[in-house]
C-alpha positions in Angstrom: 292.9 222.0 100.4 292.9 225.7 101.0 296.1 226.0 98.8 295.8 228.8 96.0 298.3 225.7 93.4 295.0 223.2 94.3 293.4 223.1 91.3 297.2 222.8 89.5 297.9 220.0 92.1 294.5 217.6 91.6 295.3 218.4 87.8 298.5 216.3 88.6 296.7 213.8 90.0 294.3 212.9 87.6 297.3 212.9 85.4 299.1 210.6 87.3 296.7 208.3 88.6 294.2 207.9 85.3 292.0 205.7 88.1 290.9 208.5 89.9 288.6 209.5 87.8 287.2 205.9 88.2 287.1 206.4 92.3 285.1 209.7 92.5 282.6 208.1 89.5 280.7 206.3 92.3 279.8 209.7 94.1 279.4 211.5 90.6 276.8 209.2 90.1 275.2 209.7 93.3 275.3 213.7 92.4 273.5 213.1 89.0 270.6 210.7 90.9 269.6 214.4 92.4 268.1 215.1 89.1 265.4 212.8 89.3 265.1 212.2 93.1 262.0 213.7 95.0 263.0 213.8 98.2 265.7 216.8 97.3 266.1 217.0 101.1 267.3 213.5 101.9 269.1 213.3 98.5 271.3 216.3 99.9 271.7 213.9 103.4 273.0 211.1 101.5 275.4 213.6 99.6 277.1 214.7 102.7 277.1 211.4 104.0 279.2 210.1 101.2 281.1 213.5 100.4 284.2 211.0 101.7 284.2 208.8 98.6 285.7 212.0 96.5 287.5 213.8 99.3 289.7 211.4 100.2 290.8 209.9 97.0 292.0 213.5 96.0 293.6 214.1 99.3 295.6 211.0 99.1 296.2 211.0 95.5 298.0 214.2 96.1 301.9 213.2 95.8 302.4 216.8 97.5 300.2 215.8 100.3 301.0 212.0 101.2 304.0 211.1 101.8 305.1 207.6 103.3 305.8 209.3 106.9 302.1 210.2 107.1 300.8 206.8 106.0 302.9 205.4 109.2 301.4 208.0 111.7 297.8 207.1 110.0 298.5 203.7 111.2 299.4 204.1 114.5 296.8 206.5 115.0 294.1 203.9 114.8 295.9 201.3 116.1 296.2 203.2 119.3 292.7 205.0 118.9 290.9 201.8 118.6 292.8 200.0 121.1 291.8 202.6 123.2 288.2 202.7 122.5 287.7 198.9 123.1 289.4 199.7 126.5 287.0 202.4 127.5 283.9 199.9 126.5 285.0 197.2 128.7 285.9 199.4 131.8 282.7 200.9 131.5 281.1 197.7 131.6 282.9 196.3 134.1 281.8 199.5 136.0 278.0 199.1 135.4 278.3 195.6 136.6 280.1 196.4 139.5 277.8 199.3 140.6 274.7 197.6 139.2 274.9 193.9 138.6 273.9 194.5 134.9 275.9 192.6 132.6 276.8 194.6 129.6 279.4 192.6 127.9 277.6 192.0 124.8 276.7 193.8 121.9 275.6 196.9 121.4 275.1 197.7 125.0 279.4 197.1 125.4 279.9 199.7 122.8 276.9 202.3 123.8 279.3 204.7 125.7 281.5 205.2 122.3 278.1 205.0 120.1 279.8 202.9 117.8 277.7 199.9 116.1 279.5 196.7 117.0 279.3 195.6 113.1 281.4 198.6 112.5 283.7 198.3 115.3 284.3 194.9 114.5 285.5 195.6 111.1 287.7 198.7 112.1 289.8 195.5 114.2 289.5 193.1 111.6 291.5 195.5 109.7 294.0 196.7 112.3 294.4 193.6 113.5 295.7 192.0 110.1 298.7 194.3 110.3 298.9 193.2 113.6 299.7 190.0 113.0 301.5 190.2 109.8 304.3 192.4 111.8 304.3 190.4 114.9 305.3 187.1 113.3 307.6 188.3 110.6 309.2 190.6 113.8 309.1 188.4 116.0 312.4 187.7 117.4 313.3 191.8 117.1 311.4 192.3 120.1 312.2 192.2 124.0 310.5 189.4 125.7 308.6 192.1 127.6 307.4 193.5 124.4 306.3 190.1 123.3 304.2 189.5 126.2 302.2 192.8 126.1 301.9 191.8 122.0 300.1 189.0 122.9 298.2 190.4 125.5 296.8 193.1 123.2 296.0 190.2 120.4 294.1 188.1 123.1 292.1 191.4 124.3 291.4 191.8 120.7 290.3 188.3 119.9 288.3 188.7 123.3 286.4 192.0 122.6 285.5 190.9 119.0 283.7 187.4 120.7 282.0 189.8 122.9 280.6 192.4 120.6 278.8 189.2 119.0 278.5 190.7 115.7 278.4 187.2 113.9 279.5 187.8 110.2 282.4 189.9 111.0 283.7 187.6 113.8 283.7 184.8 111.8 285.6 187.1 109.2 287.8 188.3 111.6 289.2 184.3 112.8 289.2 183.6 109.0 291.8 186.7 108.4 293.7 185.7 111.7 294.0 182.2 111.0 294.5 182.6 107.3 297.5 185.3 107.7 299.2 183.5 110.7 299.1 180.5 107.9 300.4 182.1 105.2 303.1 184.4 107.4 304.4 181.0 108.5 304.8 179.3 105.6 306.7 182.3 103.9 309.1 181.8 106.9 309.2 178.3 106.4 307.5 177.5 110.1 305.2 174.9 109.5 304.5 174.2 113.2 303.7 178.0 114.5 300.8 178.3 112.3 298.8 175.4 113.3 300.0 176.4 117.4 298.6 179.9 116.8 295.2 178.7 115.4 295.0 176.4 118.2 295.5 178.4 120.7 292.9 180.8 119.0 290.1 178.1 118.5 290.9 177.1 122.7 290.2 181.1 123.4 287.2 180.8 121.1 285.7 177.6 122.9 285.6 179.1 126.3 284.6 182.2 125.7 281.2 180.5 124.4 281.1 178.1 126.6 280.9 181.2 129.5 279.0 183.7 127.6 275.1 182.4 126.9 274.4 185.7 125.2 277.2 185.0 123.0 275.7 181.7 121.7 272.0 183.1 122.1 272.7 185.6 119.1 273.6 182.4 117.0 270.7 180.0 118.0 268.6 182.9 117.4 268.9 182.4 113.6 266.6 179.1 113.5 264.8 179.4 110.7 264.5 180.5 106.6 260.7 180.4 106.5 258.9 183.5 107.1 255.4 185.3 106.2 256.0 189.1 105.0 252.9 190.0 106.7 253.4 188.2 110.2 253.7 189.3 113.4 257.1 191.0 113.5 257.8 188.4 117.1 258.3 185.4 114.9 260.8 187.2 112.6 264.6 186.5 113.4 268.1 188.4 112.4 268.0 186.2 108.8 264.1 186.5 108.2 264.1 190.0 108.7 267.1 190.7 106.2 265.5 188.1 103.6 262.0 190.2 104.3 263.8 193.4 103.4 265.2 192.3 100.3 262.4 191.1 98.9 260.7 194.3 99.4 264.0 195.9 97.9 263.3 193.7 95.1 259.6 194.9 94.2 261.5 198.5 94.0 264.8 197.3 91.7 262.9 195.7 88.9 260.7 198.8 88.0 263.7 200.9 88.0 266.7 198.7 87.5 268.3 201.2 85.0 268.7 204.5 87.3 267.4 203.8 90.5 264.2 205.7 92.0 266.9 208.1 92.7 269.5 209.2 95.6 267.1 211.0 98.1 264.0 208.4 97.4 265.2 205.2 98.6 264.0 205.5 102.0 260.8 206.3 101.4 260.5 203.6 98.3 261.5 201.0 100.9 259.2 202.1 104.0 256.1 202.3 101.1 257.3 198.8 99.7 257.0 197.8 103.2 253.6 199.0 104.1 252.2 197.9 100.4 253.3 194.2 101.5 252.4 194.8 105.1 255.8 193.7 106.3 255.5 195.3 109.5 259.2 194.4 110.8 260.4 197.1 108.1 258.0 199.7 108.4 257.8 200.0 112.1 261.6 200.3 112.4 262.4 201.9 109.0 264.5 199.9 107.7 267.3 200.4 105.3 267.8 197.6 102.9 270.6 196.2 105.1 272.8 195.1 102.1 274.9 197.9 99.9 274.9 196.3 96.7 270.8 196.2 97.0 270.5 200.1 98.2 273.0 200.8 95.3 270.7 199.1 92.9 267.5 200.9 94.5 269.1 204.5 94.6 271.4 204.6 91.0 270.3 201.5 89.3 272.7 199.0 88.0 275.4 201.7 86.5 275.9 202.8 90.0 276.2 198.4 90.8 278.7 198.1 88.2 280.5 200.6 89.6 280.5 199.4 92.8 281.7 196.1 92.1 284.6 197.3 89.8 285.8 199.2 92.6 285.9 196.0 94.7 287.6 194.4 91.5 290.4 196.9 91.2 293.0 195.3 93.2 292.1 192.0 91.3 291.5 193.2 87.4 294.1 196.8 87.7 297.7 195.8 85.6 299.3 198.5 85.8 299.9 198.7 89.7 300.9 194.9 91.4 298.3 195.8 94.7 299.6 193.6 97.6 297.8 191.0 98.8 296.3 193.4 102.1 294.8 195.3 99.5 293.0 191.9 98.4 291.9 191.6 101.4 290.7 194.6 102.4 287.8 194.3 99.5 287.0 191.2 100.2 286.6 191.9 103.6 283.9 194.7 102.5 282.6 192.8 99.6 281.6 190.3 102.1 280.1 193.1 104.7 278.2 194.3 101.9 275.5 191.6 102.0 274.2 192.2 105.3 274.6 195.8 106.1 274.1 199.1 103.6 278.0 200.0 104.6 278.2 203.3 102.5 275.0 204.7 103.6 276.7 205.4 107.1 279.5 208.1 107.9 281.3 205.1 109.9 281.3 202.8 107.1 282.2 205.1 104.1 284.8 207.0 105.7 286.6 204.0 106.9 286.4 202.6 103.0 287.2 206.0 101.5 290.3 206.2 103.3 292.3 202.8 103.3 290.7 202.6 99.6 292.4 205.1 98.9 295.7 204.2 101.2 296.3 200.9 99.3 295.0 202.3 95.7 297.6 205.2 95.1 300.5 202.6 96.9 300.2 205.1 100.2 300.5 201.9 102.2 302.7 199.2 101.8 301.6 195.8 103.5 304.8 194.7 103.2 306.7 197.2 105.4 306.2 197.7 109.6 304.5 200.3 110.9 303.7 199.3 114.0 306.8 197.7 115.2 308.2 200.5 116.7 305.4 201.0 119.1 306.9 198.1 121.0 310.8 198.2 121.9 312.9 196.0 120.0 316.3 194.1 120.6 317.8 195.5 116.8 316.6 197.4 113.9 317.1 194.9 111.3 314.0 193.8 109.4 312.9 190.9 107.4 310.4 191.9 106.3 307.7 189.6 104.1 304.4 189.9 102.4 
């Protein structure tokens, strides 16, 4: 970035890659809600917090910058980062329960020692592990039979940790990516008997592990109801009533300034006033954010800033020019669904991780059709078939 030919070099970006402009629009906007925001302050917070949205597009729109080699090493970096991290949680679980008899398997108490929110987390392996699979089964018979076995023993430690971090949403969207690429990696090979094996085999793992874990399946008996009172006690509120509280405070906010928003530093304060003005003491006791992106999108910059936001997620869809793989398709999907329950671009966790493999699959810096973590493992040949 500290180059003196920078300015020459994003020049040559825009140039080539017309969509750029379209990428950094969403934090323009952000910039130009400073104008009428009171909260200067918390405006500037939010900036910094979302400065990733137009530093990585130019960094990896930058032909000079990215090449292939360094999309490969990105890769592996979190593959082996994040493998790593969910190994550190569960040995320092196992060691508090050894050394304590506490039991902290299970949501955010099995990720406190990385402080990492299991939603989060859950979404990084989601991601990872969808490359995971796609290379493992079109690889398959490359590898030794000693780098099949640890394969599988890092996808069943994956499959494992997500049950435990409980995170409902994204563990149901992470078995629906699993299940749905081990389908459709099958049938390209013409194997119509692995796919339903595989799924089996996952469901089985599935079944126990709630059978054994009664936190597990207390986090999804604890959403027993759609009926609430905005003004109860916040004790009879549950994980749905409190999100469908928030949003209808949200609402009271978006449709006296649907246009532009209250503005980028003044959404927090909007929503904790909301809250008190309908005494929903759930939100204003714990701040609250608004828990869904497209909703703090509408409350900060209005419904240009929502348009915006769901073009993005349209661009591998809508975009001719470039054919975007199907992993792209899945990537915004994957946050387009995340987007209802949690404000994912309001935290450095969430916006940097969509910044960057935005970016990645956008300007064709990854390819989900080629390997890149095949050679992690040793294989019996080189050759590859490699398939979408």
């Amino acid at each position: 970035m500290s180059t003196p030919k920078l300015f020459y070099r994003v020049k040559d970006s825009f140039k080539k890659y017309p969509i750029l402009f379209f990428f950094i629009s969403f934090f323009l906007l952000h910039v130009i809600g400073l104008l009428y925001t009171c909260d200067i302050q918390e405006g500037l917070f939010v900036i910094e917090k979302k400065l990733s949205l137009l530093v990585f597009p130019i960094i990896i729109s930058d032909d000079y910058l990215t090449k292939n080699t360094d999309t490969i090493n990105i890769v592996k970096s979190a593959f082996y980062s994040l493998v790593g991290a969910c190994m550190v949680c569960v040995l320092y679980a196992t060691y508090v329960y050894v050394f304590t008899g506490e039991n902290v398997f299970y949501w955010n108490e099995l990720v406190k020692i990385i402080s990492f929110h299991p939603n989060y987390l859950a979404l990084y392996i989601t991601l990872i592990n969808a490359v995971l699979i796609k290379e493992l089964i079109n690889q398959w018979s490359c590898l030794k039979s000693g780098s099949q076995i640890l394969c599988v023993i890092i996808e069943l430690f994956l499959i494992t940790f997500i049950i435990l971090l409980s995170t409902r949403l994204q563990t149901f969207l992470f078995f629906v990516v699993l299940i749905g690429m081990v389908f459709y990696q099958t049938t390209k090979k013409n194997n119509k008997l692995l796919g339903p094996t595989i799924s089996l085999i996952v469901i089985l793992i599935i079944s126990l592990v709630m059978i054994f874990n009664v936190s597990y399946l207390q986090r999804f008996k604890s959403i027993n109801s759609f009926n609430y009172q905005i003004d109860a006690d916040p004790k009879t509120f549950n994980n749905l009533t409190v999100r469908l509280g928030i949003w209808e405070c949200s609402w009271s906010i978006i449709e006296k300034n649907y246009l532009l928003g209250v503005g980028t530093g003044d959404a927090k304060s909007q929503l904790i006033n909301s809250y008190k003005k309908l005494d929903f003491k759930y939100g204003y006791l714990d701040k609250l954010n608004a828990h869904n992106q497209y909703i703090s999108t509408l409350i900060k910059i209005g419904f240009v800033g929502f348009l915006i936001l769901i073009l993005h997620l349209a661009i591998p869809f809508i975009h001719r020019k470039y054919k975007y793989s199907n992993g792209y398709k899945i990537f915004v999907v994957l946050f387009g669904i995340s987007f209802l329950t949690e404000s994912m671009l309001s935290v450095q966790k969430g916006v940097v991780l969509f910044s960057i493999v935005n970016s990645l699959f956008a300007f064709n810096r990854f390819d989900f059709s080629r390997t890149y973590l095949l050679d992690i493992f040793e294989c019996e040949n080189t050759s590859e078939n490699q398939i979408e």
